[in-house]
VOROTI-516284 format. One record per residue (C-alpha): residue in one letter; x, y, z. Coordinates in steps of 0.5 Angstrom, whole numbers, plus 2048, in hexadecimal, padded with zeros to 3 digits. Layout:
drenza_px_py_pz
A_X_Y_Z
...
//
This chain:
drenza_px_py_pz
X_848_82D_81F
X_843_82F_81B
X_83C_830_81C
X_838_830_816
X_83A_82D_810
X_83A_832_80C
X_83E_82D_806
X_83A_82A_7FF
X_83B_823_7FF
X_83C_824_7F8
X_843_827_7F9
X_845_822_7FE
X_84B_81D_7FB
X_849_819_800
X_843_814_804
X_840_819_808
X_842_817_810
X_83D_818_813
X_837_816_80D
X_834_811_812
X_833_815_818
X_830_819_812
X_82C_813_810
X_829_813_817
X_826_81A_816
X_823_818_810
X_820_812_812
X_81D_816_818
X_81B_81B_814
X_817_816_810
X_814_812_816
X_810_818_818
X_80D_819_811
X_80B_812_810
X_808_811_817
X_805_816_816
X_7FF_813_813
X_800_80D_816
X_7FF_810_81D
X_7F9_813_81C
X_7F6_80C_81B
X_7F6_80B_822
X_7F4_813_824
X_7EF_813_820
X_7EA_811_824
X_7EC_817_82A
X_7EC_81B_824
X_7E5_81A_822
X_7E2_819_828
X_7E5_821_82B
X_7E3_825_825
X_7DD_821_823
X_7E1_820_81C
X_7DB_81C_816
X_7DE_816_812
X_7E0_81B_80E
X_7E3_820_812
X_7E7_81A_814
X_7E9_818_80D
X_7EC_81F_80A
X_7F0_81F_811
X_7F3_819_80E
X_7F4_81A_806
X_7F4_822_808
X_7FB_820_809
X_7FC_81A_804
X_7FA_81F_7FE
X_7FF_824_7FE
X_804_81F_800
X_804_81B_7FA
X_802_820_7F6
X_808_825_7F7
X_80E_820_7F8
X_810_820_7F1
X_80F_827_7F0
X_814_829_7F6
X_818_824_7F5
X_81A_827_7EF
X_81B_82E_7F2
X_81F_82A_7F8
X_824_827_7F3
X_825_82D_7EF
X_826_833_7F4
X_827_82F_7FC
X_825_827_7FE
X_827_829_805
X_824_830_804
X_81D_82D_802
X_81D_827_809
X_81E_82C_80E
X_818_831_80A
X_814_82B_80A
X_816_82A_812
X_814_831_815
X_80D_830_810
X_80C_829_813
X_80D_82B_81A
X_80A_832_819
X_804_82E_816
X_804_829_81C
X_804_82F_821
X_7FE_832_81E
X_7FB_82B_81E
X_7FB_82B_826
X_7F8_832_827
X_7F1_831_822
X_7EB_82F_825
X_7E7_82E_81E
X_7E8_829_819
X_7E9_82F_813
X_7EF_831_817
X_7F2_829_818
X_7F0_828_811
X_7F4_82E_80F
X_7FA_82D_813
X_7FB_827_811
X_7FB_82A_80A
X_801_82E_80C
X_804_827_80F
X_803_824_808
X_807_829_804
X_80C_828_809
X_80C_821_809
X_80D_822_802
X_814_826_802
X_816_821_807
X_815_81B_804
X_819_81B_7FD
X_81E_820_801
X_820_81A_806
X_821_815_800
X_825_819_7FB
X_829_81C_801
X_82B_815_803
X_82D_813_7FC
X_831_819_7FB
X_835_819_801
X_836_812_801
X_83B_80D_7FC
X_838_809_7F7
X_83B_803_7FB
X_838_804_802
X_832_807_7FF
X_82D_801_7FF
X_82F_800_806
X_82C_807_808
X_827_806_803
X_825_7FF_807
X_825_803_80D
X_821_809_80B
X_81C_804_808
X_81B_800_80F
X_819_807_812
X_814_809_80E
X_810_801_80F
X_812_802_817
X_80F_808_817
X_809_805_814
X_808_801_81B
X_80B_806_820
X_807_80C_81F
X_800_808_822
X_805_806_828
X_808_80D_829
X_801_80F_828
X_7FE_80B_82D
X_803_80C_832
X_802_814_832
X_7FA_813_832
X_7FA_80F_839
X_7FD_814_83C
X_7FB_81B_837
X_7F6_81D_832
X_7F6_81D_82B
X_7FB_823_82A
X_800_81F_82D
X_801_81B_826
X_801_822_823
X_807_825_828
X_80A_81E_829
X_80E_820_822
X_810_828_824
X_816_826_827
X_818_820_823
X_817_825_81D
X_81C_82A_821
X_821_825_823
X_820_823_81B
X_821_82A_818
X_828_82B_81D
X_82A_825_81A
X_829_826_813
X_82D_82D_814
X_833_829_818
X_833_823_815
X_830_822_80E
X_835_826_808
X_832_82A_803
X_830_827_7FC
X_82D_829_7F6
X_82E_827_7EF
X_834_829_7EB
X_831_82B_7E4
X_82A_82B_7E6
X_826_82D_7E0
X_820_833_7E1
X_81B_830_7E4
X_814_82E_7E0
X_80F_832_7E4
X_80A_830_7DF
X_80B_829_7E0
X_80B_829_7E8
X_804_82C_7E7
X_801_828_7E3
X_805_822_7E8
X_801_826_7EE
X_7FA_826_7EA
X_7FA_81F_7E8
X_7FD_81C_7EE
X_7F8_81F_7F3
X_7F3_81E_7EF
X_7F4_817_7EF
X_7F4_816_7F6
X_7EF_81A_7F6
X_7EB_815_7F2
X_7EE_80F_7F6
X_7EB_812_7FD
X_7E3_815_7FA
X_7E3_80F_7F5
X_7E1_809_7FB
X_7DC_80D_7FE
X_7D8_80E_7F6
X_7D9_810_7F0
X_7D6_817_7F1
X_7D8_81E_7ED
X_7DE_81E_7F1
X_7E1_818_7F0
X_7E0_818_7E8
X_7E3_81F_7E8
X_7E9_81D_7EC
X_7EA_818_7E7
X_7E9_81C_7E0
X_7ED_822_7E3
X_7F2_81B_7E5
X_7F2_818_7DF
X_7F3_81E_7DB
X_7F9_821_7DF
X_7FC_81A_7DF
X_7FC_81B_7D6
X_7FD_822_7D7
X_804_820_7DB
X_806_81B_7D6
X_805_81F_7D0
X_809_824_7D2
X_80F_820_7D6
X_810_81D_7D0
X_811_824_7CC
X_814_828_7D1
X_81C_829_7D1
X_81D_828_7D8
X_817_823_7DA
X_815_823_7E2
X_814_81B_7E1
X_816_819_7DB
X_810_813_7D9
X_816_80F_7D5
X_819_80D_7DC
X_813_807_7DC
X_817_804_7D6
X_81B_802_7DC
X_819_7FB_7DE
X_81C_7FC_7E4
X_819_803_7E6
X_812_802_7E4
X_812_7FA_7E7
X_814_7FE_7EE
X_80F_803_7ED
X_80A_7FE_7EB
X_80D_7FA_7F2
X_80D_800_7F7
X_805_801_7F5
X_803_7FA_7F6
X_806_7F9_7FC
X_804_800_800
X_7FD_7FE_7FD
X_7FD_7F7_801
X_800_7FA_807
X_7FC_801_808
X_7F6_7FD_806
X_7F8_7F8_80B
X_7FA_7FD_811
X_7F3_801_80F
X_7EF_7FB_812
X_7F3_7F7_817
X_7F4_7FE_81B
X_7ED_7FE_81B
X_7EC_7F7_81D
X_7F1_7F7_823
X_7ED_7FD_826
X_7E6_7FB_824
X_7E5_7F4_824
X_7EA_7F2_829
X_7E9_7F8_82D
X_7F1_7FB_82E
X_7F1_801_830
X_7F7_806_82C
X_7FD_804_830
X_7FC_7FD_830
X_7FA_7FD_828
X_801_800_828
X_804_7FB_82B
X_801_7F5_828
X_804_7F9_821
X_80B_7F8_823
X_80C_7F0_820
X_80B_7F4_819
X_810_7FA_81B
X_815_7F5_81D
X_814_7F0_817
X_815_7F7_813
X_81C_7F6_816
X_81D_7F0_815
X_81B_7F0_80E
X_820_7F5_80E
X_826_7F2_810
X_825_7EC_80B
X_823_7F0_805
X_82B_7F3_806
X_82D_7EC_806
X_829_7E9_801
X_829_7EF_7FC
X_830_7EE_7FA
X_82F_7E6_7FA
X_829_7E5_7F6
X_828_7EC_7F3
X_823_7F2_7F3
X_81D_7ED_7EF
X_81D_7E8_7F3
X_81D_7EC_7FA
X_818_7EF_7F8
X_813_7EA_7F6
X_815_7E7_7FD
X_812_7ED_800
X_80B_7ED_7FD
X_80C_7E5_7FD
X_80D_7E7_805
X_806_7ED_804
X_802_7E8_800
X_803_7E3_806
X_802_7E8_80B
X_7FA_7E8_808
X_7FA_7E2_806
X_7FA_7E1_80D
X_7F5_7E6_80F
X_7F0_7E2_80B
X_7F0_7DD_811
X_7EC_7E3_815
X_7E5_7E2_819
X_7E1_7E5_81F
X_7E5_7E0_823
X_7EC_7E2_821
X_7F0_7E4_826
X_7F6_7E9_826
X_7FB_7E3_826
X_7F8_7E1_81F
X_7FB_7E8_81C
X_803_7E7_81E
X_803_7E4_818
X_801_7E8_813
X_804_7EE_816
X_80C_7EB_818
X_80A_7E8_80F
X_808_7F0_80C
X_80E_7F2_811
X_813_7EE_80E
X_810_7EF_807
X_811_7F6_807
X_818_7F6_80A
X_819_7F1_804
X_815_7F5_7FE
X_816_7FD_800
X_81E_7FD_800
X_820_7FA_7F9
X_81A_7FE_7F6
X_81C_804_7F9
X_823_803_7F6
X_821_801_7EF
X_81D_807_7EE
X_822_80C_7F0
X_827_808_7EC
X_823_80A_7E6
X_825_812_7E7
X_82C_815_7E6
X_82F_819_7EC
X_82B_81F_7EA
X_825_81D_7EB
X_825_819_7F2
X_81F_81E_7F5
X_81B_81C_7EF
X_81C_813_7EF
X_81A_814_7F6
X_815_819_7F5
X_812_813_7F1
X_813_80E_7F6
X_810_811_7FB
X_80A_813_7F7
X_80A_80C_7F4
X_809_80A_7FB
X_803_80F_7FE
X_800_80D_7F7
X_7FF_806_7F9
X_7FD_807_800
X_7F8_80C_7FE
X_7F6_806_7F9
X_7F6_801_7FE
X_7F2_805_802
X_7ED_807_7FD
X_7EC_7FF_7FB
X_7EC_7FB_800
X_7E9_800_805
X_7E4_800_800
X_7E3_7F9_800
X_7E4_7F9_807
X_7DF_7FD_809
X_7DA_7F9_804
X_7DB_7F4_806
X_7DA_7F5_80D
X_7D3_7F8_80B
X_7D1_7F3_807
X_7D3_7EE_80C
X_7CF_7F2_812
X_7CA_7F3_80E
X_7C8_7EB_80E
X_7CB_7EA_815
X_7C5_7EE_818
X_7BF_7EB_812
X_7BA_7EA_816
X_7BB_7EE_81C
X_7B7_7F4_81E
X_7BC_7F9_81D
X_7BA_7FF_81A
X_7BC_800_814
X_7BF_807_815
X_7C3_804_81B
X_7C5_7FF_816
X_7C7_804_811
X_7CC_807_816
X_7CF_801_819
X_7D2_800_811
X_7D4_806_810
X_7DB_804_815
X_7DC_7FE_81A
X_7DE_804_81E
X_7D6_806_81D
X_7D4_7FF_81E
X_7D7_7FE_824
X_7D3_805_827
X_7CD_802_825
X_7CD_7FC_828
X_7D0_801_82F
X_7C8_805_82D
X_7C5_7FF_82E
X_7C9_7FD_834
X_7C7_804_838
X_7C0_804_836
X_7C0_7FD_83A
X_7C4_800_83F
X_7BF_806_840
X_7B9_802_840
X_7BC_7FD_845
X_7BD_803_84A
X_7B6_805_848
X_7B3_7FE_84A
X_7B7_7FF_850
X_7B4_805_853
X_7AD_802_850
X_7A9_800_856
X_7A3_7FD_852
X_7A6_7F5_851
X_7A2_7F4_84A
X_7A5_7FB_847
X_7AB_7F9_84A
X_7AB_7F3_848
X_7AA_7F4_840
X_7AF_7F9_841
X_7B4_7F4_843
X_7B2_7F0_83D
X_7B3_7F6_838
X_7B9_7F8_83B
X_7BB_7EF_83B
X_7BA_7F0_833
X_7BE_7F6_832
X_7C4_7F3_835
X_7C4_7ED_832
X_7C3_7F1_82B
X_7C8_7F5_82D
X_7CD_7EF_82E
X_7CA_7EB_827
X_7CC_7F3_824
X_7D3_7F3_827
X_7D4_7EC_824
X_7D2_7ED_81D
X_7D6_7F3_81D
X_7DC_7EF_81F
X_7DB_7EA_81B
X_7D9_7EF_815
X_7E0_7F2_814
X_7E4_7EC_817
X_7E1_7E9_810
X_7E2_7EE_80C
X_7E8_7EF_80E
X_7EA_7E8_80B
X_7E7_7E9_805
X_7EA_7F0_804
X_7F1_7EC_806
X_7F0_7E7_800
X_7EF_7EB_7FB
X_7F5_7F0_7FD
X_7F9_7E9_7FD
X_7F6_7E8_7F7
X_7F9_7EF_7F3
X_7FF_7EE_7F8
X_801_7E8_7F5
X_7FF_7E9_7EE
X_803_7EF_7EE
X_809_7EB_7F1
X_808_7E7_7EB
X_808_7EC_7E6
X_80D_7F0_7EA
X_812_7EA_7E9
X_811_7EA_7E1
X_812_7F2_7E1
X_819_7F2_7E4
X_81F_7F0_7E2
X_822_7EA_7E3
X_82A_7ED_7E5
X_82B_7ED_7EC
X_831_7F1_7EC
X_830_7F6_7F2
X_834_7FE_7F2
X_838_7FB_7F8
X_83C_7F6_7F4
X_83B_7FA_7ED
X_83F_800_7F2
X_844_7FB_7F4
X_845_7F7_7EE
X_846_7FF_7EA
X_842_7FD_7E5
X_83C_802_7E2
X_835_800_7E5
X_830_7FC_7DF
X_82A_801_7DF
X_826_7FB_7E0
X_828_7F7_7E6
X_825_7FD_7EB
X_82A_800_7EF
X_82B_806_7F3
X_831_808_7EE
X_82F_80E_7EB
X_82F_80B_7E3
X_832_80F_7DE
X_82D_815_7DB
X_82B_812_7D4
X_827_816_7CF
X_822_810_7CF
X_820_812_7D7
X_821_819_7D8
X_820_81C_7D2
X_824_821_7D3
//
């Protein structure tokens, strides 16, 4: 018996035997990619406090590895495409672990900052590959399923990474979550060499280099903007939106010029292709600005320590499941449009709910939301995914799940970018008025609303400076001295209490408000959505079955004929 699968899947006159335990490579492949943002949520708090890391520093050890994983997934992909799917996923598993080593071994911010960089270029090998290798090695008729299934992984991830985190960090430091994807990496890259079969396109074109630069350019320029823009238009913010705005014209003039194009933008006359896109970022942008602040109220206000954060996760991963095992049902039954809706009618729902929250919430009156946002994503990403990969022939598998994926990092970033911005006005504008009329100093103030973690900190100030004066008046042997220092140690400790209230109650109302005008954009986004994508409900199983030609428009996963209209070739 063979050990490495050495045989093309193109060559193969029949289904791959083993394409599900290759699936399985993938999947776990894609786990660690994605909980590797979503992990750090939970280690963030270590982290900051071991290597003295500033909000800034925090932020770039976060959007050090967003930037070059959206920016450089198109321009990989194509490179995966035209010379090794599987050659450009294992390179972007040793990268990935080599950067998630390094990680686990500096002790400064620079050196979190860059290996997480390096962990980011990885990503970006990996994540198309996963999907364009799935594609390929599985028939038109199954391939749906896979996707389904490749699907609800990357939204358990979203929940498993703080659970996983909190668990290696009760027992560990920080490094763990670095170390934590070494060996699943190793057993990944074994795999991918034992289990997954070769793949490139057949009649690749050259690679448009001009045109992938120009993607990198303005794509890392947008989601540069997207992170300074919230903390104020300065000269950084405005010039990553000029360098943006000019590389994204720059790109389109010349895709729709060049004979070979990276991404051709005549693709977006396809209803089903941009009606999907515009999907995956409205959604992504609801569920990451979503996650963004309910993480935080878990840990913060309701004062869960890593681990049980994680564990109060878990109803969102097992709805994702269950979302799932319904869109596999509902899909072939109602068709792609109607799923999707469904999934951001389920999103929507979600924070529609969470609008209900106050300082008196308890962690029950999150299950609801969480098993909504669940069941919408396991809904909503699936069909999208298989819409937006129907729309590129067999050769260009790498590129549509280039643009999945980078549609889906656009709309977190989004979504962080504005409801973290409405987020954190909100709550400093509601502080702000809590504390009208107290005696807090105005410095103070302005350090509690930089963050509710902030907040909190100063309340605990003031709480320590109580404790020490009463200690003081302890030892003091004059009764009148005592007895002043009594008094003062008496009224910073109710301060104390009243600041930690006001601090709660803050984000706990920013959080509603945040939530209603991220259902607001969410449930307006469905509306439009719905009258975007095409009616037909045909799905690529029953097209594979019935041995007609898919229709361009109904959004399967098979590949459609190449046409000079999309391709431009």
């Amino acid at each position: 018996m063979r050990v490495l699968m050495k045989e093309p899947v193109e060559r193969m006159d029949r289904p791959y035997a083993r394409r599900w335990w290759a699936l399985l490579v993938l999947c776990l492949s894609l786990l660690m990619i994605v909980m590797a943002n979503t992990a750090l949520t939970v280690a963030a708090p270590s982290m900051t406090q071991d290597l003295g890391l500033s909000s800034t520093d925090l932020q770039w050890v976060i959007d050090g590895y967003t930037i070059p994983y959206a920016a450089l997934m198109l321009l990989f992909a194509a490179i995966g495409d035209k010379y090794s799917r599987r050659g450009a996923l294992v390179l972007g598993l040793v990268l990935f672990g080599g950067g998630a080593i390094w990680g686990s071994l500096v002790d400064s911010a620079v050196g979190v900052i860059a290996a997480r960089a390096v962990m980011g270029v990885g990503a970006a090998l990996i994540m198309p590959a996963t999907l364009s290798l799935l594609a390929a090695t599985f028939p038109r008729a199954e391939r749906t399923k896979a996707i389904t299934l490749w699907a609800g992984t990357a939204g358990f991830a979203i929940a498993a990474g703080p659970l996983i985190a909190g668990t290696l960090l009760e027992s560990s430091s920080w490094q763990s979550t670095f170390l934590i994807n070494v060996p699943v990496i190793a057993l990944a890259i074994v795999g991918a060499f034992v289990l997954v079969p070769p793949s490139k396109a057949t009649h690749a074109p050259r690679i448009d280099y001009a045109g992938g630069l120009l993607s990198v350019v303005w794509i890392a320029a947008l989601v540069f903007t997207l992170i300074e823009a919230p903390h104020g238009w300065d000269a950084k913010a405005v010039t990553g939106t000029v360098i943006g705005v000019v590389g994204l014209v720059a790109f389109v003039l010349w895709e729709l010029h060049h004979p070979h194009p990276l991404l051709d933008p005549r693709r977006f006359a396809n209803r089903a292709f941009t009606g999907a896109n515009i999907a995956v970022v409205l959604f992504l942008l609801a569920v990451f600005g979503a996650f963004y602040y309910l993480t935080q109220h878990l840990q913060f206000v309701l004062r869960y320590d890593a681990l049980e954060t994680g564990i109060r996760m878990l109803p969102l991963a097992g709805a994702v499941f269950a979302g799932s095992v319904l869109t596999g049902y509902l899909t072939p039954r109602i068709g792609m449009k109607a799923t999707i809706i469904a999934g951001m009618a389920g999103g929507t729902t979600a924070l529609a709910l969470l609008t209900q929250v106050d300082k008196s919430s308890s962690y029950g009156d999150f299950v609801a939301p969480l098993l909504a946002l669940g069941l919408g994503i396991g809904l909503a990403l699936s069909p999208c995914t298989d819409a937006i990969m129907g729309a590129f022939p067999e050769e260009e598998l790498g590129v549509g799940s280039a643009v999945n994926d980078t549609s889906q990092e656009l709309g977190g970033a989004i979504g962080i970018a504005i409801l973290g911005s409405l987020l954190s006005t909100s709550y400093s504008s509601g502080l702000s008025d809590a504390t009208a009329g107290s005696k807090l100093p105005a410095d103070a103030l302005s350090q509690a609303q930089d963050s509710v973690a902030a907040g909190y900190g100063v309340a605990q100030g003031i709480g320590d400076q109580a404790r020490k004066l009463a200690e003081q008046a302890a030892r003091t042997t004059d009764p009148q001295q005592a007895a002043q220092l009594k008094e003062q140690a008496g009224q910073l400790a109710n301060g104390a209490r009243q600041m930690a209230d006001a601090v709660g109650s803050s984000f706990a109302d920013a959080v509603a408000h945040t939530s209603l005008v991220g259902a607001a954009i969410l449930g307006v986004g469905a509306v439009s959505v719905a009258f975007l994508l095409p009616g037909n409900g045909r799905t690529a199983e029953s097209e594979a079955e019935s041995g007609s030609k898919p229709v361009e428009e109904a959004g399967t996963s098979v590949a459609s004929e190449k046409t000079p209209e999309f391709t431009g070739r």
